[in-house]
C-alpha angles and dihedrals in degrees: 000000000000093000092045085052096050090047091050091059096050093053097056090039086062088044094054090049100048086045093057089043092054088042084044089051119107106198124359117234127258126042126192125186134195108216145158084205110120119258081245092072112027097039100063081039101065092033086064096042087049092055087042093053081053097050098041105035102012088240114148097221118211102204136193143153126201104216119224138151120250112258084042090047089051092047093048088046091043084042089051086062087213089315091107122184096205131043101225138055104194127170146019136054118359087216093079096043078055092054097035077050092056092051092052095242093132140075118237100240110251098197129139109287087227099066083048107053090047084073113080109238090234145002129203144028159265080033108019119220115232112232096194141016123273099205084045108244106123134358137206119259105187144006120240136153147222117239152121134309122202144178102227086195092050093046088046097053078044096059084235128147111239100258129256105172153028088256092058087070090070088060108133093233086061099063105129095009104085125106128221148155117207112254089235079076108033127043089197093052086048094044086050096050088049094058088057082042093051095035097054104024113256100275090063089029093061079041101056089039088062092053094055091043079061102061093039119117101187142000102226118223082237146026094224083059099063092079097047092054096043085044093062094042106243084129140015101238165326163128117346141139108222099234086053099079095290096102094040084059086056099038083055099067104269119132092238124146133187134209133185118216125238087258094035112149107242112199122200090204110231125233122188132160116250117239113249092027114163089221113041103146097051083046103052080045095056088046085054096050093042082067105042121094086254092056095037092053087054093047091040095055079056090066103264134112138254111264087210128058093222078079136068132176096259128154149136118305104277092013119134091248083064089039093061095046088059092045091060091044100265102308110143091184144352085230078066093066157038108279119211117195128174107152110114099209100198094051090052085040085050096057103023084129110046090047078050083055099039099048090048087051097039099031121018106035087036098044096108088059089044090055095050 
């Protein structure tokens, strides 16, 4: 009985330790994301976050991050019924945070109140675009806009201006050289034919869809493959997002450039932590770090913008960071300008999946006829 006793007590002796350590324990240590946010970004992201959870807490991290495009992300979150298998949503339209919110799928974000309020609450006008979430579920990370790729060399032997705006990519030269992915398979394709939607009404928006569909030479399997292939000018030019591939291109050695449009959707790319999520500690620390000057400098050497204005893109003459300045046509930061937003999310949100069906029936399936 003694020693059953003794053995007992040791037991619980080793359970009460390894309780307090776990209690006395910062972060965990592992995180895993679900994100339609490119490897270019999120990669060096969570290498550097990795090395700052070594250096901070002496937690060797294991990291990884399940890429997914948005709609399929939201399905497999709304699939998981608050059992996720990851920590971390990031990336894509606030409008489903919003949903996956209501549904109490997320965690309200406990991080500290300063790193929040350093991030406006919106940006633009006419409609502004929220950067965090008022109810405080998620918040953005960085800025980053939707715009056109193109290929200066191929335009030239075109006889085609550099473009400025949507409304270049209509240009007759470019009839079989423009690039695009159908917005059934990319939401920043969708959210980019809803600005011309929104911008035109929806008779001369489908019009002016066809025409493009026109001059288009090839829909792409995915958006993040519209640069590579206008980057290595096979055609003129197109749709693209510069983390998703577009400034990678750029950063290997092909003479590739980028320009947002006046009405160009800028995303701030929401983060939130999933409820239930198995990690919540090391997440909420990753979303503090992302926005901290540390975390900003390694996304903005990726060819995105500060979410907050305290930051600017700033580096070392021929460092990515400049690079990347010159990429998106010299902007520093959003803060910097005049924003001009006219994309309604949620009636885009409301319809995502009529513009998906009538762009397969107008478009798509109708694209040979286009082209005569």
């Amino acid at each position: 009985m003694v020693r059953r006793l003794k053995t007992l007590a040791l037991a619980l002796a080793s359970m009460s330790l390894a309780t307090g350590f776990a209690a006395a324990q910062p972060i965990e240590d592992e995180l895993v994301l679900i994100t339609p946010v490119a490897k270019t970004l999120t990669d060096p992201t969570l290498a550097d976050f990795a090395k700052y959870a070594k250096e901070t807490w002496n937690i060797t991290l294991k990291t990884s991050a399940l890429a997914a495009g948005t709609p399929v992300a939201y399905g497999r979150i709304l699939e998981w019924k608050g059992r996720p298998e990851v920590d971390i949503f990031w990336g894509g339209e606030s409008a489903l945070f919003d949903k996956l919110a209501a549904q109490n799928l997320l965690a309200r974000l406990e991080v500290p109140k300063a790193v929040l309020d350093a991030i406006p609450a919106t940006i633009g006008k006419p409609r502004p675009i929220y950067l965090k979430d008022p109810k405080g579920y998620w918040t953005g990370t960085v800025l980053e806009p939707y715009g056109l790729v193109y290929q200066p060399k191929v335009l030239q032997r075109l006889g085609v201006p550099e473009p400025k705006d949507w409304d270049d990519l209509l240009h007759p030269k470019l009839k079989g050289h423009v690039a695009q992915c159908a917005p059934s398979r990319s939401s920043s394709s969708h959210a980019t034919y809803e600005v011309i939607l929104q911008r035109d009404g929806d008779d001369k928006g489908w019009e002016w869809l066809k025409r493009l569909g026109a001059n288009t030479g090839i829909f792409t399997a995915r958006s993040r493959d519209v640069p590579s292939v206008v980057a290595r000018g096979e055609f003129a030019a197109g749709f693209a997002v510069p983390s998703y591939m577009a400034f990678e291109d750029r950063l290997a050695g092909f003479e590739l450039k980028f320009v947002a449009p006046k009405t160009a959707w800028i995303t701030p790319e929401p983060i939130a932590v999933l409820a239930g999520a198995k990690h919540p500690k090391a997440a909420l620390a990753f979303i503090s770090y992302l926005l901290s000057e540390r975390g900003q400098r390694v996304a903005m050497e990726r060819g995105v913008f500060p979410i907050t204005p305290k930051f600017r893109v700033q580096g070392e003459p021929g460092s990515r960071a400049e690079m990347a300045v010159e990429f998106t046509g010299g902007i520093r930061s959003y803060f910097d300008i005049d924003v001009t937003n006219i994309y309604d999310d949620d009636k885009a949100q409301a319809r995502y999946e009529q513009v998906n069906e009538r762009f397969r029936k107008d478009i798509e399936s109708n694209w040979e006829t286009l082209k005569k």
